[in-house]
C-alpha positions in Angstrom: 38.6 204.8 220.3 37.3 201.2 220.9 33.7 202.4 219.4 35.6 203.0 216.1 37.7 199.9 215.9 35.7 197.9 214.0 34.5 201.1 211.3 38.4 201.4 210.9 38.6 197.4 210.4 35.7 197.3 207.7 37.1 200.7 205.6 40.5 198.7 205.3 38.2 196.5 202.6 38.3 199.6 200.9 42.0 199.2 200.1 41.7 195.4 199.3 43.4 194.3 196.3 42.8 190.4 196.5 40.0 188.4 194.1 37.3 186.9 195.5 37.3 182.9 195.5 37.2 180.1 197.7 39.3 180.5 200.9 40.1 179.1 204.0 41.0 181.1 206.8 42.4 180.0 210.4 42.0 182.1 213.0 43.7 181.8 216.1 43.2 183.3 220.0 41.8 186.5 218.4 39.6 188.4 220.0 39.2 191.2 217.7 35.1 192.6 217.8 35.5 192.5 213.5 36.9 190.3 211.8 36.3 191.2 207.5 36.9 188.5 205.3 36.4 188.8 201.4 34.8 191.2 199.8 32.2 190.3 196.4 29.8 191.5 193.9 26.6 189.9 193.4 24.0 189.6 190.7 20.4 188.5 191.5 21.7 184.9 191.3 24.3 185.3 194.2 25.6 182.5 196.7 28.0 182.0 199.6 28.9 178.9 200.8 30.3 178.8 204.5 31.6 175.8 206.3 33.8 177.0 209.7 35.1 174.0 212.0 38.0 173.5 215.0 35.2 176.1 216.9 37.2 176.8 220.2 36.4 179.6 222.8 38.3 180.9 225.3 35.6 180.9 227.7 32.9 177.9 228.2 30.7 179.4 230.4 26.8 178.2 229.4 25.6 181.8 230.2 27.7 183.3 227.3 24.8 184.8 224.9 26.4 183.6 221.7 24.0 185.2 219.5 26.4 187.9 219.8 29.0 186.4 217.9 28.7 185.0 214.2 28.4 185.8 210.3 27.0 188.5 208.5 26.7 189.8 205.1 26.9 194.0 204.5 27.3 196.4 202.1 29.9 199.5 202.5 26.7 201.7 202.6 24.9 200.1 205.2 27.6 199.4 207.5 27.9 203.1 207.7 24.8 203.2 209.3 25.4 200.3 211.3 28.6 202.0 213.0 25.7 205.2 213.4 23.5 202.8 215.1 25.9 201.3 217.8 27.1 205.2 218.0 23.4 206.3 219.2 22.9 203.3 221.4 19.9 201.9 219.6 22.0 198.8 219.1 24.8 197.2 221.0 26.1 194.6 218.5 26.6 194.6 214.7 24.8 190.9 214.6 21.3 193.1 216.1 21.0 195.0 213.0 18.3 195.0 210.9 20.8 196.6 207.9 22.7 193.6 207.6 22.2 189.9 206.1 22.8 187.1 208.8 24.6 183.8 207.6 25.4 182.3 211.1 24.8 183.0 214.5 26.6 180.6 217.0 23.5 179.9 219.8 22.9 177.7 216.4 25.2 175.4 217.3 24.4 172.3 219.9 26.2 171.4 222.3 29.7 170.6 222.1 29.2 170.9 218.2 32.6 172.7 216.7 31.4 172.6 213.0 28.7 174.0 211.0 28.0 174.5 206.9 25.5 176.7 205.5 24.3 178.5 202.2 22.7 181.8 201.9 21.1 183.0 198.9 21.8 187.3 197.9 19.3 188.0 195.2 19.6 191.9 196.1 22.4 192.6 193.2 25.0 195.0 195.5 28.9 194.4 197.0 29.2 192.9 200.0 31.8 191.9 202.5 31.7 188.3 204.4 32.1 189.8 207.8 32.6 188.1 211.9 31.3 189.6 215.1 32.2 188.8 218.3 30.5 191.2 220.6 31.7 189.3 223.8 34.5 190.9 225.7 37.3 189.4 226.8 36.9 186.4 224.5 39.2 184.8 222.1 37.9 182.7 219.5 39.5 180.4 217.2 38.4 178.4 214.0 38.7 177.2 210.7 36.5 179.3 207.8 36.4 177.9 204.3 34.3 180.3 202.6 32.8 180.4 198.8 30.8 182.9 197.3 30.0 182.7 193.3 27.1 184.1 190.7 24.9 181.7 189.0 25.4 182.1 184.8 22.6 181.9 182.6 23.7 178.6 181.4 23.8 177.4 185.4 27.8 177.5 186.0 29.3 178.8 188.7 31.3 182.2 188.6 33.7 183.1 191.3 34.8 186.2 190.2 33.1 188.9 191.2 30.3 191.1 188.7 32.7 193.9 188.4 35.5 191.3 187.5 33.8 188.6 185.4 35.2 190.2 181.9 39.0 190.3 183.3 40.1 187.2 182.0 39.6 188.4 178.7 40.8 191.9 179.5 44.3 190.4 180.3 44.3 188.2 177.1 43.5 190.9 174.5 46.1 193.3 176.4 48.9 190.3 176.4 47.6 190.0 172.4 48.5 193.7 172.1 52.1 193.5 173.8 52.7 190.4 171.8 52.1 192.3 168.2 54.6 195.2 170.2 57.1 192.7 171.3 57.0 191.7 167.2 57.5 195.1 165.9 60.2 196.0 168.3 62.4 192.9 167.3 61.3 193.9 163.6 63.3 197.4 164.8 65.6 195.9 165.8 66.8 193.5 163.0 66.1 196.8 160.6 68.4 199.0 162.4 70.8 196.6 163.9 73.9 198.3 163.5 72.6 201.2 165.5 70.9 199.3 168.1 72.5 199.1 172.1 72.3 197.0 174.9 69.5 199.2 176.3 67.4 198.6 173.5 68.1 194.5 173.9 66.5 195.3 177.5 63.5 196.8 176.6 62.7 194.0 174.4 62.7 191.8 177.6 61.1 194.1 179.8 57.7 193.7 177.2 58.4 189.9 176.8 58.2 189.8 180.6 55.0 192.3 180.7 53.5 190.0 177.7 54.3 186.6 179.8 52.8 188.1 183.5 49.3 189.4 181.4 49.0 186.1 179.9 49.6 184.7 183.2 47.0 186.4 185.1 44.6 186.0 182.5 44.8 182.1 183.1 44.5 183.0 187.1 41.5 184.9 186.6 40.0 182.4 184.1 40.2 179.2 186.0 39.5 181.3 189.2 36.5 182.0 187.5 35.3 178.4 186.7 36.4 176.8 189.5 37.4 179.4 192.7 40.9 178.4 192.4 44.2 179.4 190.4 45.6 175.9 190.2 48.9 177.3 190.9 48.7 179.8 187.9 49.1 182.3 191.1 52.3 181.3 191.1 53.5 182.0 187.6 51.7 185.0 187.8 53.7 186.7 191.2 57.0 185.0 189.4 56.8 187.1 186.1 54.9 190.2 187.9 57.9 190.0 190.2 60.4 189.8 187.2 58.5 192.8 185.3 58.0 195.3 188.2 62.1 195.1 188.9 63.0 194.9 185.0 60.5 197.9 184.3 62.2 200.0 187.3 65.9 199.1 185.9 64.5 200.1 182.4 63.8 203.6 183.9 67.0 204.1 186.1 69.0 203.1 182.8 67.2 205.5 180.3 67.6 207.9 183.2 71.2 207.9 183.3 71.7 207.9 179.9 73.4 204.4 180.0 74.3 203.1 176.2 73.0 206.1 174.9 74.7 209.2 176.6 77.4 207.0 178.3 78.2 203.1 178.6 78.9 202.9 182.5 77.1 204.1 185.5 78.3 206.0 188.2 78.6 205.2 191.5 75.2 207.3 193.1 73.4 205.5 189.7 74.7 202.1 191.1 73.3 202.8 194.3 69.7 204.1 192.8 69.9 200.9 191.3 70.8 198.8 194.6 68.0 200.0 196.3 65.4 200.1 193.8 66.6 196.4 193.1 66.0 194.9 196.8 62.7 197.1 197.3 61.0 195.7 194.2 61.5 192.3 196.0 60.2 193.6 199.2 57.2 195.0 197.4 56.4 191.8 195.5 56.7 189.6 198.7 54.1 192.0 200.9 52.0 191.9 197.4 51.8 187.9 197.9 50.4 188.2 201.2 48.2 190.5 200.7 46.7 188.8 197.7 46.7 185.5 199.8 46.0 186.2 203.0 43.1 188.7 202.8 42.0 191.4 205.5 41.2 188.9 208.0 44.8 188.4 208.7 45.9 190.2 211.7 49.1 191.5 209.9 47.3 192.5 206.6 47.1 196.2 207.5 50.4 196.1 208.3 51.6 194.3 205.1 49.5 196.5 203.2 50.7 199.4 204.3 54.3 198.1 203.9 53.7 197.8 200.1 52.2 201.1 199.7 55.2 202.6 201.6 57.9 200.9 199.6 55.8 201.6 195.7 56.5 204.9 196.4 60.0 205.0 197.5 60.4 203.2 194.3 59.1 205.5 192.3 60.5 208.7 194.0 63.8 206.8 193.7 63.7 206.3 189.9 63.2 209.9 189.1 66.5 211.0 190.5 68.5 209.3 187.7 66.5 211.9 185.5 67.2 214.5 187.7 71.0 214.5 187.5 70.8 213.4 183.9 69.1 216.7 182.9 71.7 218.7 185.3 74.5 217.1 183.5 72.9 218.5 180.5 72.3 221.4 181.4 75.9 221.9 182.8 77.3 220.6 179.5 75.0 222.7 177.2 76.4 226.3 178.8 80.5 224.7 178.9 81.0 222.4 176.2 80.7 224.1 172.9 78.2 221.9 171.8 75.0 223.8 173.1 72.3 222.8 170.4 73.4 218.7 170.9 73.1 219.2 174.5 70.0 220.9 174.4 68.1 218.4 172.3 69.1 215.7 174.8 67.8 217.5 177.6 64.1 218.2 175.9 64.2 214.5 175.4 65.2 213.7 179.3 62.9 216.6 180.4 60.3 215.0 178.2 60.6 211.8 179.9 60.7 213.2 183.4 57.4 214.3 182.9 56.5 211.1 181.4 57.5 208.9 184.1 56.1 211.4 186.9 52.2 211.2 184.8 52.5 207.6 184.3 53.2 207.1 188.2 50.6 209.7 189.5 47.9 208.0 186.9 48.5 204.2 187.8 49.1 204.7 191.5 46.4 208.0 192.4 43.8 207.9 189.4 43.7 204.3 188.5 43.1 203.9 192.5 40.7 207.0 192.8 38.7 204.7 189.5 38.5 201.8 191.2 36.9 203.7 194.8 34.6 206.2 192.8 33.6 203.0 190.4 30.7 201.0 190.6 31.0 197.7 191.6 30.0 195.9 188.1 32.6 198.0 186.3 35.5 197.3 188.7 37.1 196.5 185.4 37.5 199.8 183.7 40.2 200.5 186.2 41.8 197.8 185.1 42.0 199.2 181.4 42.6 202.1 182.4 45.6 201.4 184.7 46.5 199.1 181.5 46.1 201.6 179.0 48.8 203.7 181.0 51.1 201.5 180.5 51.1 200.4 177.1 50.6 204.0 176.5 53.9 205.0 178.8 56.0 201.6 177.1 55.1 203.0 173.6 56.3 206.4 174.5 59.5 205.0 175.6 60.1 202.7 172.7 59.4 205.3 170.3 61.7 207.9 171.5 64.7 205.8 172.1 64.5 203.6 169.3 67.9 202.5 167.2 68.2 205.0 165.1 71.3 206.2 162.9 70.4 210.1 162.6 68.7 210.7 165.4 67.6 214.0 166.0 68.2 214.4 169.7 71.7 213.4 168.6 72.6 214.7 165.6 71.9 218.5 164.3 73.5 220.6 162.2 75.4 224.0 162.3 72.6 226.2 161.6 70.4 224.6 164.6 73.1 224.4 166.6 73.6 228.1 166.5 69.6 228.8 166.9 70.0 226.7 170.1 72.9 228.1 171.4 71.3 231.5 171.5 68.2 230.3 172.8 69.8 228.6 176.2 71.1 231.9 176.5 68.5 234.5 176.4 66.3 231.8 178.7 66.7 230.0 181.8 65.2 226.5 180.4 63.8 224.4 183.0 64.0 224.3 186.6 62.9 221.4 189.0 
């Protein structure tokens, strides 16, 4: 199991979500064999900047052969190969590979030196991952890594983002350009049809201010990350409105599932609850998004914090569904009781419709939008951006079209003749079953 430690430790870039830019790292007592720091994509003009003080090991003896421990640059595909190497015995270390890119070796440093800077140069255009060895057993190592890596422009500026990410900045702006012009139409709506309109509809007008306000945002993080390897505390507006959007978008779907201000202008108690839980892990998943995004995979705990993100996304969105669930139930319940079979029925194609919505939406920008980004290329890293962005203005359209204020709705208001034509419908067929 040991052998495969550090081929476990490099896929977990595989996962990463954070952006390339300039970091510092501390690492402390760790005596991990692998330690992967950030992952980047490189043109023919590709540079990384290291500079690693506070050296300290846990063992001074002279005879330690400390070419075994230091930098390297690798791609995904070559550290395959690497792992097959050690595997077959031709090599005992990652660092004695002829596959990889060597930055820093520590029998480079002099005696009782605890600091060193370098720069290599990557003209072979590919992905690679800043990655430490330390191929001594038994020894813990700990040290300060500010680390840099950037593409040289045609016009000689520096870009920190990565190739596959250089275009995001204006990716974010023309989508927050695009929920802008919504925002404007729905408040248009709005004022046209203000005697019909309900709290709900007030709600989804904040819930695409606050999408609107996190894209414009992040397209300020990834722009002066891009110019100069830091978000100048852009990050933080980002997290704060992302944070704000991912719990008002969830709400927005518990509310429309329930029926609230349309169907009925309370909740019930199991809707309250739905709601209490969605709430709190919303704020869980936001906080584990932060480290992640901060921290990077060399943390210890990032693994850990990933997967305590990944766990509590989808208990968020199994959670939201149920609302839905008992919403078409109800429906269903009412529509074979009431009298008033053909209203019924109406509202239940419209709740079924948006069951399936929600469910597509959730499988596209959690499974495909990730599957995209894995399968992609490295320079178009940025397609699964638009996609997973084209989802969503796709899905917030949807909703804002079929629950907009409207005084003769027809999910709401039929007449006799349909009514009838529905009635004996529901019962020659059984519906829909889930």
């Amino acid at each position: 199991m040991a052998r495969f430690l550090p081929f476990l430790c490099f896929l977990s870039l595989l996962f990463s979500l954070s952006s390339a830019e300039i970091r510092s790292s501390e690492i402390r007592n760790d005596d991990r064999p692998i330690i992967p720091f950030d992952e980047f994509g490189f043109t023919h003009k590709g540079i990384l900047e290291l500079n690693v003080s506070n050296i300290q090991l846990s063992n001074s003896n002279p005879d330690l052969d400390l070419s075994r421990v230091g930098f390297f640059l690798c791609t995904r595909e070559s550290w395959i190969h690497v792992i097959q190497q050690i595997e077959d015995g031709e090599i005992a270390c990652a660092l004695q590979s002829d596959l990889i890119t060597h930055v820093y070796t520590f029998n480079k440093l002099q005696t009782g030196q605890r600091s060193f800077s370098t720069a290599v140069s990557q003209n072979n255009a590919d992905q690679y991952t800043l990655v430490f060895a330390n191929c001594l057993n038994s020894v813990k190592l700990s040290m300060d890594v500010n680390s840099a890596m950037y593409n040289i422009e045609r016009d000689g500026n520096r870009d920190y983002l990565s190739a596959g990410k250089t275009i995001l900045p204006r990716i974010y702006f023309l989508f927050s350009v695009v929920y802008i012009i919504m925002a404007g139409l729905w408040i248009y709506v709005l004022y046209k049809k203000r005697l019909t309109v309900f709290r709900i509809h007030i709600f989804m007008l904040a819930v695409v201010i606050m999408k609107t306000l996190n894209l414009l945002c992040e397209a300020e993080d990834k722009s002066y990350i891009k110019r100069t390897g830091s978000a100048h505390g852009w990050d933080v507006l980002f997290y704060m409105f992302s944070f704000l959007k991912g719990i008002a978008l969830f709400t927005l779907i518990v509310l429309i599932g329930t029926g609230w201000s349309f169907l009925k202008p309370y909740l019930q108690d199991k809707e309250k609850k739905v709601l209490m839980i969605v709430i709190p892990l919303q704020v869980v998943a936001n906080v584990a998004q932060v480290v992640i995004d901060e921290t990077g995979p060399y943390g210890q705990d990032w693994i850990t914090w990933k997967q305590v993100f990944l766990l509590v996304d989808v208990v968020c969105c199994c959670a939201v569904l149920f609302p839905i669930v008992w919403s078409i139930k109800n429906l269903r319940e009412a529509a074979r009781t009431d009298g008033k079979a053909a209203v019924n029925l109406m509202k239940l194609t419209l709740f079924r419709q948006y069951y399936i919505v929600v469910i597509c939406y959730i499988y596209f920008t959690r499974v495909v939008v990730y599957a995209l980004e894995t399968i992609t290329s490295y320079r178009y890293l940025w397609t699964s951006v638009v996609a997973g962005e084209l989802a969503t203005l796709a899905f917030y359209a949807f909703t804002g079209y079929n629950f907009k204020p409207e005084a003769h709705n027809p999910y709401f208001v039929i007449d006799d003749e349909e009514e009838e034509a529905a009635a004996e419908q529901l019962k020659l067929e059984d519906e829909f079953e889930l």
